[in-house]
Backbone bond lengths (Angstrom), bond angles and torsions (degrees), N, CA, C in turn:
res aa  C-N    CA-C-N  psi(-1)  N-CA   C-N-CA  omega(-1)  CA-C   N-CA-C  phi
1 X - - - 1.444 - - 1.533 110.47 -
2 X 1.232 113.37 -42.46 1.613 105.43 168.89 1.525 129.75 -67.61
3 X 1.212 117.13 -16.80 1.535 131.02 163.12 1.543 100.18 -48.93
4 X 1.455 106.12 -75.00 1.492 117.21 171.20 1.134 134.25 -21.07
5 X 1.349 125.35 -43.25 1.241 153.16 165.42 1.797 125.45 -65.36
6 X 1.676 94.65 -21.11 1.255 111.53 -174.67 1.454 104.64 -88.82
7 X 1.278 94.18 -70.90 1.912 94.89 167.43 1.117 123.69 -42.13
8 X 1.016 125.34 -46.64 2.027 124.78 170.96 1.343 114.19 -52.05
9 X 1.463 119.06 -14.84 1.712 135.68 -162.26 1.919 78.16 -91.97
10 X 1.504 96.68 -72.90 1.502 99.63 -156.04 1.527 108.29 -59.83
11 X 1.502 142.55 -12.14 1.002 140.84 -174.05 1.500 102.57 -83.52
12 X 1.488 118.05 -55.65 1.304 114.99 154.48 1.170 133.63 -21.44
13 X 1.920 115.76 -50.51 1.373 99.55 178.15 1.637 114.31 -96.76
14 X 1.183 99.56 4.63 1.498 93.68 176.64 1.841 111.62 -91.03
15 X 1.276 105.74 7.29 1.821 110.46 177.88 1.874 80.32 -99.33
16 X 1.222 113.87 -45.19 1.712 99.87 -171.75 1.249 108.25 -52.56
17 X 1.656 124.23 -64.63 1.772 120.30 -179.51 1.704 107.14 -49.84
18 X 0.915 131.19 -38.32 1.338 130.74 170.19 2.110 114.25 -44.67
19 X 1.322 83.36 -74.97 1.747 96.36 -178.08 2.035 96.76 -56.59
20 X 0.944 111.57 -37.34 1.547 119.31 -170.44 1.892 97.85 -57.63
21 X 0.817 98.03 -53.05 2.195 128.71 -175.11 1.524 88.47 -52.48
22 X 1.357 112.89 -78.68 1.566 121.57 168.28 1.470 136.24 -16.84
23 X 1.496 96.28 -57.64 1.783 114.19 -170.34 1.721 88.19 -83.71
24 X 1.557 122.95 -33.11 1.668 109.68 -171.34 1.179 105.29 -69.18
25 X 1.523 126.14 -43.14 1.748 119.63 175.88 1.351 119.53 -80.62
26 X 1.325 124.07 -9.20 1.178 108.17 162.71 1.201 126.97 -102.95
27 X 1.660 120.11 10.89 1.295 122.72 157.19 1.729 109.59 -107.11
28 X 0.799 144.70 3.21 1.967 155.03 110.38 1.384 101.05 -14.61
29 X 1.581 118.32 -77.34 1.226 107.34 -156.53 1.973 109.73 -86.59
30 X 1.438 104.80 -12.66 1.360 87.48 155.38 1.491 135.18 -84.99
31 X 1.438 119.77 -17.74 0.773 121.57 -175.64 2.141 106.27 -80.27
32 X 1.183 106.29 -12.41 1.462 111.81 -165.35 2.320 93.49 -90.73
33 X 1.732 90.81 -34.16 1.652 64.93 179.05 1.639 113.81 -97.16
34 X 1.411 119.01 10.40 1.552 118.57 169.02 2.094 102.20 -79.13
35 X 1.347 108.50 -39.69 1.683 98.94 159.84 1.248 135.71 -60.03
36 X 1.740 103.76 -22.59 1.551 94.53 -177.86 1.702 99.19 -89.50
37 X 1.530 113.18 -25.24 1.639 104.93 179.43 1.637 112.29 -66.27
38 X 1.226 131.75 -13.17 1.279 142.48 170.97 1.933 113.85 -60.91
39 X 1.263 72.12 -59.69 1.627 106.60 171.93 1.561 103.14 -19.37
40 X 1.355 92.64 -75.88 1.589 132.43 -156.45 1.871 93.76 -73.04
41 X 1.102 95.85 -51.71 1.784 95.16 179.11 1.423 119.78 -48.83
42 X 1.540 113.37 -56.48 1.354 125.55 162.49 1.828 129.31 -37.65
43 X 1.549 92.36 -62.90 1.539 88.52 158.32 1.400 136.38 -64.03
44 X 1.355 112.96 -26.65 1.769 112.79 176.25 1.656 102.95 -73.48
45 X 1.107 110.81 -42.15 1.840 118.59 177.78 1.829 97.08 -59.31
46 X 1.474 116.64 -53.25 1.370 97.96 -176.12 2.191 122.35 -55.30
47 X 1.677 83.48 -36.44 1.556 102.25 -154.60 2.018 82.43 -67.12
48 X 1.184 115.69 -24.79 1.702 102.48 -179.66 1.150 130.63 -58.55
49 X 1.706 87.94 -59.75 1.808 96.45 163.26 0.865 146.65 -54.94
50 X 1.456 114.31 -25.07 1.630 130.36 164.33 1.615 87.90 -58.20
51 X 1.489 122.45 -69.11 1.433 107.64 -169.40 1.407 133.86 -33.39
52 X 1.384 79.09 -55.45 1.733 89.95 -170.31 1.616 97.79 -82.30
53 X 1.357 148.92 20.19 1.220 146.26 167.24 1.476 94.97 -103.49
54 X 1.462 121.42 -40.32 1.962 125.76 157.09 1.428 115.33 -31.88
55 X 1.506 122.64 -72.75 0.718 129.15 -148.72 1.539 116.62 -79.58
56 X 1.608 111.98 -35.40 1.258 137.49 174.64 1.910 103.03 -58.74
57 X 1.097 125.62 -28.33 1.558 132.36 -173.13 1.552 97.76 -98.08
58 X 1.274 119.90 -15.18 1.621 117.05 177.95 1.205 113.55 -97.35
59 X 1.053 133.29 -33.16 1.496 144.39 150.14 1.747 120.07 -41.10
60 X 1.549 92.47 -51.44 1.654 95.97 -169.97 1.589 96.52 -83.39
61 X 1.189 142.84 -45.28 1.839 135.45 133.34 1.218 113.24 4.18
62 X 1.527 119.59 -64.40 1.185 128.40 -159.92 1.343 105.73 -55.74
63 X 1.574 110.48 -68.25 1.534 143.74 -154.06 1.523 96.33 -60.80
64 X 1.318 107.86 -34.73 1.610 109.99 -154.27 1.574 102.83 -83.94
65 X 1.587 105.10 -37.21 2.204 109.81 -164.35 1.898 82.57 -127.42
C-alpha cells in the first residue's frame, strides 16, 4: 500500500513538469509576439516622421520658389 501511494506522488509531479513545460512555451511565444508588435510600432512611428518631416520641407519649397 505504500508503493501505491508513491506512484500517485510521482504521477502528480510528472503532470506538474508537464503543465510547468506548457506555461514556459506559452509564455515564450507570447512574450516573443508582444516584441515583434513593438517592433512594428516603432518602425511605423519612425516611417511617419520621416513623412511628415517630407512633407513639411515640400511645402516650405513650395511657398518659398
Amino acid at each position: 500500500m505504500h508503493i501505491a501511494g508513491r506512484r500517485s506522488g510521482q504521477k502528480g509531479a510528472a503532470l506538474l513538469v508537464f503543465m510547468l513545460i506548457i506555461l514556459t512555451g506559452a509564455s515564450y511565444m507570447l512574450i516573443s509576439r508582444l516584441n515583434e508588435n513593438s517592433l512594428q510600432y516603432i518602425r511605423d512611428t519612425s516611417t511617419e516622421t520621416a513623412l511628415s518631416q517630407a512633407k513639411q520641407a515640400l511645402l516650405f519649397y513650395a511657398m518659398n520658389y
